[in-house]
N, C-alpha and C positions, 0 to 999 in steps of 0.2 A: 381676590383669588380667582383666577382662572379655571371656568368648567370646563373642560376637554369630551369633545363628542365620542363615539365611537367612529373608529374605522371601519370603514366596510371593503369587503374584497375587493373594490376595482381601485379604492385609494391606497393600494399598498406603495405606488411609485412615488408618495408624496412622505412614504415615512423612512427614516434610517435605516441605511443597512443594519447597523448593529438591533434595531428592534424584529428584523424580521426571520421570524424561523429558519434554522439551515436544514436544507434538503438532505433526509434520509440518505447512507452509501448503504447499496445493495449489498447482501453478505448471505451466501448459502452455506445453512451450517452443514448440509447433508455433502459435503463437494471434500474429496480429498486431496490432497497438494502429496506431489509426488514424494519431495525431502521434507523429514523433518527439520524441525530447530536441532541445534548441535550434533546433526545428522555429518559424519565425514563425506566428503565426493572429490570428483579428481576435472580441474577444469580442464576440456576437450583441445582448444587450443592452444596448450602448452604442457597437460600432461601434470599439474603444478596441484599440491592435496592442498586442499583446503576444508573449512566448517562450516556451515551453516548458520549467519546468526540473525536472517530474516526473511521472508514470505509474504511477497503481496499477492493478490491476484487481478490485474488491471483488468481495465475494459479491451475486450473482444476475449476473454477468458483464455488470456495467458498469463501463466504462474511467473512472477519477477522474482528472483530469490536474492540475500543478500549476503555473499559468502568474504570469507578472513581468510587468505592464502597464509597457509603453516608457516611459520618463521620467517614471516619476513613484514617488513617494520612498513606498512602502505596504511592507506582506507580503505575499507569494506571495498569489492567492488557489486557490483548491480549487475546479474547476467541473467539469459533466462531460461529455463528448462533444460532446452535443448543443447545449451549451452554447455551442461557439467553433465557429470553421469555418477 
């Protein structure tokens, strides 16, 4: 049977990705996002209603949302704030 040493921090490049911890995503709980979830809005450049059925907030702290145009048979599209109203 093989004894296996400890790793130490500068040998992490010699171990599996899969062994090594994933880096925390930043997440501000105190931060409000303009729309909610199931929130109605009307996209700006077509004027077209749609729902709200997701919310990211990427890096450089712009809100992504993920809206379902009313009646009509597409995929979600991905626009951003300023985008709907």
């Amino acid at each position: 049977m093989t004894t296996h040493g400890q790793v130490k921090h500068s040998d992490r490049t010699q171990l599996p990705r899969g062994l090594l911890p994933r880096r925390r995503r930043f997440a501000n709980p105190d931060y409000e996002m303009t729309f909610q979830i199931g929130q109605p809005v009307t996209l700006k450049c077509t004027d077209e209603a749609a729902y709200v059925v997701g919310r990211i907030q990427i890096v450089g702290c712009l809100d992504e949302y993920i809206i379902e145009i009313v009646d009509a048979a597409c995929e979600p599209l991905r626009v951003f704030e300023y985008q709907i109203s």
